[in-house]
C-alpha positions, 0 to 999 in steps of 0.5 A: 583613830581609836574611838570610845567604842574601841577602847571600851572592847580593848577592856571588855571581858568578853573577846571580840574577833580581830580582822586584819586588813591590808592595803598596798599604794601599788604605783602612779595611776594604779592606786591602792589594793586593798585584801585580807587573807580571808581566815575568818572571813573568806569572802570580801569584806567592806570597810567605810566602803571600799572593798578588800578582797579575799587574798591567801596571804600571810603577814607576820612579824609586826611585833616589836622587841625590847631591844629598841629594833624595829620590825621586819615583818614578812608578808607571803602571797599567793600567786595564782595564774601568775597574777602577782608576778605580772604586777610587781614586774611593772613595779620594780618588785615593789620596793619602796612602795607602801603597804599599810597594815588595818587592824578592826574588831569585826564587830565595827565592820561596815553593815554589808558584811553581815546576813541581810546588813544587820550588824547584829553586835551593834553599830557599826563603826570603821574608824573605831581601830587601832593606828595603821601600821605602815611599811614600805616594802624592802626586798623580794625574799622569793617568788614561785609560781605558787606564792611570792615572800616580800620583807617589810621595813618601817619608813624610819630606816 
């Protein structure tokens, strides 16, 4: 999916803000869901024109090792009303569903996110990104009322 744009702010000297997108394939006729853990951003953000709403989340361990072992990141979710429990009860604790992890620097980020939809770094441009990452959900580590802890594993194991 990289572009020249995008290779060109990967060697810029100037650096530009990373946003992170998340997107999980919740079940057969439920589509997709699409968030962002609003650190930047804490409104909904546009990207090529679907909508990733501002969820508090955290995603970490995506980096991978030397010794040749895939990652197991963890993704923490907020849980507010019981709203994410509700979902994952009908969906089996989301095992084996796929969560895809979008990486985009703001800057090419769909015009509707900026004041009065002028992208004031240039054009905008959303196929300019690094490669999704993509997951598949392994296990509810744990669940609260406040938020719920998954583990994620490449599709290769």
């Amino acid at each position: 999916m990289a572009t020249e744009a995008h290779n060109k702010s990967i060697t810029d000297l100037l650096p530009d803000t990373l946003i992170e997108l998340f997107e999980i394939q919740v079940g057969e006729g439920r589509g997709v869901k699409r968030f962002h853990p609003g650190k930047i951003i804490d409104k909904d953000i546009v990207l090529n024109k679907k909508t990733y709403y501002c969820l508090p989340l955290e995603a970490t361990g995506f980096e991978s090792k030397g010794d040749g072992a895939l990652p197991r990141p963890t993704l923490i979710i907020a849980n507010p009303d019981g709203l994410i429990s509700d979902l994952i009860k009908r969906e089996d604790d989301m095992i084996g569903h796929t969560f895809k992890r979008i990486r985009i620097f703001l800057k090419f980020l769909d015009e509707v996110n900026f004041p009065e939809e002028v992208n004031p770094f240039g054009n905008s441009d959303p196929e300019s990104r690094f490669d999704d990452d993509l997951y598949v959900f392994n296990r509810k580590i744990s669940e609260n009322k406040y938020f719920i802890e998954f583990e994620l594993v490449s599709p290769l194991e």
